[in-house]
N, C-alpha and C positions, 0 to 999 in steps of 0.2 A: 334536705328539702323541708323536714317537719320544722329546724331553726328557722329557716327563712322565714316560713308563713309566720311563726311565733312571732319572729322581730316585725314583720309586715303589720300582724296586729297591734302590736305592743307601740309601733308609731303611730297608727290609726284611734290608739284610748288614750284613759286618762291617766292610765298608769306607763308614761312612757319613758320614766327613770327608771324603768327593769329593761328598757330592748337592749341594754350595752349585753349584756349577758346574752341571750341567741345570736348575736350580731359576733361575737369573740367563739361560739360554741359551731358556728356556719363557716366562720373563716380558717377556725381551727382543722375540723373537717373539712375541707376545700383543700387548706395545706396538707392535711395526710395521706386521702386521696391523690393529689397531684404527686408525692414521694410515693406512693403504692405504685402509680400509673407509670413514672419516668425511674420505676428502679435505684431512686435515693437508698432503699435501703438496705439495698447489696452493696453501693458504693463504699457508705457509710457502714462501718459496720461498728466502730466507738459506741455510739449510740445503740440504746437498746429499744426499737422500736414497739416489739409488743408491752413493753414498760410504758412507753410514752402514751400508746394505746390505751392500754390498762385505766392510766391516768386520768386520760380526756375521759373515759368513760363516768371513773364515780365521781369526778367531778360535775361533768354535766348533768347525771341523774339528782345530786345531792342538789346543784343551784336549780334546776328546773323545778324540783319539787316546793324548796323554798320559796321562790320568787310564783309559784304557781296558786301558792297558798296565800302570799300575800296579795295577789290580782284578784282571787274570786273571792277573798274578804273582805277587801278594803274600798275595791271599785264596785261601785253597781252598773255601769255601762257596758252596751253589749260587747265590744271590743277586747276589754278586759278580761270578760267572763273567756268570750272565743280562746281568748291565749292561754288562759289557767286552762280550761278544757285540753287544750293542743300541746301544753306546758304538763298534764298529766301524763298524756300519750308520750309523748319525749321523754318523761320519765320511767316509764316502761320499756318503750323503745332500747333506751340507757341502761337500763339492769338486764335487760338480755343480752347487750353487746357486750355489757361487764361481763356477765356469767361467760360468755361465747369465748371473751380474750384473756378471761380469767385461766380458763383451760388450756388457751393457746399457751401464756406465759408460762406456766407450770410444765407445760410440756417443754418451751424454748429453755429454761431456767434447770431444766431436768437435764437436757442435753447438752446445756453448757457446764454440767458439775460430774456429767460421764465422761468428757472429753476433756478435765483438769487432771484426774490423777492418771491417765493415761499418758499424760505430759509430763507430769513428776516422776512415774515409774519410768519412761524412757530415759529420763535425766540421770538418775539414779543409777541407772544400767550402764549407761555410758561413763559413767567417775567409777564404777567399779571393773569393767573392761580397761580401761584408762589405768586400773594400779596393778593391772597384773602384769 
């Protein structure tokens, strides 16, 4: 919701070659959401979704913050100001959901390296049952 209103402002000012970025940051979120909602990603399991999570996160905090710095410097109109304000809060927003998926990964990433030599030790067991 907070991308939206950004890009909503971000079309409304003078600075409206930065709304590509809320506009890519709302549809990105919309598509992960809809894989959250339709169970994509139990399907999929190739993919590492709290990785792609992870991802969307510092990326959207790092360009919001940028492009937030370049609105409330560069524009004086109120529009612009709005979305650097709104473009700060999205950037906090964004490093809480980092920190939040940050923990998840570490836990996801933790349980995928308990559950490798679990696999190797079973392999191991059976070439050695195998030569007796």
């Amino acid at each position: 919701v907070l991308s939206f209103i950004i890009f909503i402002c971000y079309i409304a000012s003078l600075a409206a070659s930065f709304m590509m970025a809320p506009l890519l940051e709302f549809l990105l979120a919309l598509f992960l959401l809809f894989a959250y909602a339709s169970k994509l990603n139990e399907k999929f399991k190739g993919l590492y979704w709290p990785l792609a999570d992870f991802l969307r996160c510092v990326s959207a905090a790092i360009i919001y913050f940028a492009i937030s710095i370049a609105a409330v410097s560069k524009y004086s109109d109120g529009a612009s100001k709005a979305a650097g304000v709104f473009g700060f809060v999205a950037t906090i927003v964004y490093a809480i959901d980092f920190y939040l998926t940050f923990n998840d990964l570490v836990t996801f990433l933790k349980q995928g390296s308990s559950d490798a030599p679990e696999g190797h030790k079973s392999e191991d067991e059976n070439s050695d049952s195998d030569s007796d």
